[in-house]
N, C-alpha and C positions, 0 to 999 in steps of 0.2 A: 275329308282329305284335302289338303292345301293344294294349289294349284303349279307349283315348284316342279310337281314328279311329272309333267304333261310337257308333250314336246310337239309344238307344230312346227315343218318345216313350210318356211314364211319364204316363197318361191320370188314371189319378186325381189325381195330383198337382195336375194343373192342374185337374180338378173341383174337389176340397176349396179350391184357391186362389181360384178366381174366386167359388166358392160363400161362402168363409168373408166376403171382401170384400164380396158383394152383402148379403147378410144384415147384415153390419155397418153397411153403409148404408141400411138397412131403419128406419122410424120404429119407435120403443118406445111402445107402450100399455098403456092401466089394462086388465087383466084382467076382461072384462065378460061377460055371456051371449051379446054381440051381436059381439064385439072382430071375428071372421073369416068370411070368406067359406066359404061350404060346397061347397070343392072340397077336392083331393091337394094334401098339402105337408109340409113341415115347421116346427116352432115353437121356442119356449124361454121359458121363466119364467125370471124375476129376483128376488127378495127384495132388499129395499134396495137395489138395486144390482147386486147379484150375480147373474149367470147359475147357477143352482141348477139346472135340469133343462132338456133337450131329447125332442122327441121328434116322432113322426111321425104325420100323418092318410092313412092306404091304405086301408084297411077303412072308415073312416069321413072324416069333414071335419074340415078346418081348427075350421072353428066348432061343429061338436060336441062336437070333443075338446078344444076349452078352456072351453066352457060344463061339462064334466064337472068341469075344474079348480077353474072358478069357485067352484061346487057343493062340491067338497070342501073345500077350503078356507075356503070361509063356514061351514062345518059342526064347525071345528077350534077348541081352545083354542089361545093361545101364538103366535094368527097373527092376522092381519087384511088381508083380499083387496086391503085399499087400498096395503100394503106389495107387492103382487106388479104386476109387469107381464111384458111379452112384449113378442115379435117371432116375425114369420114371413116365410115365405115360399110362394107358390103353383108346385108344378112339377108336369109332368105326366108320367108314364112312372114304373111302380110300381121297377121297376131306380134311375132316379134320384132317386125319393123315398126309399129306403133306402140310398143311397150318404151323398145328403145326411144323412140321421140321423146316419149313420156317422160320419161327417167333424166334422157338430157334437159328437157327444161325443169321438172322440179328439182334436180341438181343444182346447174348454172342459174336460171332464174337470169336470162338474158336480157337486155335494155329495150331490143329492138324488137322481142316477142310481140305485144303487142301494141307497137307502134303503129301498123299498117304496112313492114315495110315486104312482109312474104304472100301479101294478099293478091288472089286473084276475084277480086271483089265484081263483080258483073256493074254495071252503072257506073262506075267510077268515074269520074271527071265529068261528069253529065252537072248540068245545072242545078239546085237545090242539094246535089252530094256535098257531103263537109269533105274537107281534104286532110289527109292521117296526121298523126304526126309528124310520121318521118315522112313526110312530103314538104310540108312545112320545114323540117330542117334543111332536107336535099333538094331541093325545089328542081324538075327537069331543067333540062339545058335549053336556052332557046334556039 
């Protein structure tokens, strides 16, 4: 028998579909201390435009983990917070808050993914540590 007459349904598929849609019709905002709610979900920063990084609140919130953004990047040469916004989304169940990350980066396939710029890397700045990319680009402020 040919394999024509055989039907899986292909679950992520249709997550990352419904999910990439809802998100995209999700309002964009100015990147603020206050921008989200402090629940489970996932986000994305924009630079001019541009979807530059995704990432996920499980461990912590929505609105903590873009006030951390906010924070660094007020803190950087080469940038200005007023050039970045966002979008999110509030889901609940830590499985499709990680699918959802998933999906946004093999999606978008962002600049700044892995640049170094969402790390909370332990040793960091410590002597013998290389410095990320995006350190090098946005170098702190002195």
């Amino acid at each position: 028998m040919c394999d024509r007459h055989e039907f899986v349904f292909e679950f992520d598929k249709a997550y990352n579909q419904q999910l990439i849609e809802k998100f995209e019709a999700s309002p964009e905002h100015p990147v603020t201390p206050d921008v989200a709610p402090r629940v489970k979900g996932v986000y994305a920063l924009y630079y001019r435009g541009a979807l530059v990084y995704a990432g996920k609140a499980l461990d912590t919130t929505l609105g903590r983990r873009l006030k951390e953004h906010h924070s660094k990047i007020a803190g950087r040469q080469n940038i200005s917070v007023s050039h970045v916004s966002c979008r999110f989304l509030t889901i609940e169940g830590d499985w499709f808050v990680r699918a959802a990350e998933d999906a946004l980066i093999q999606h978008y396939q962002p600049a700044w993914q892995s640049s170094g710029f969402g790390s909370h890397i332990p040793g960091r700045g410590r002597p013998g540590i290389r410095s990320s990319r995006w350190d090098a680009e946005f170098p702190p402020r002195d």
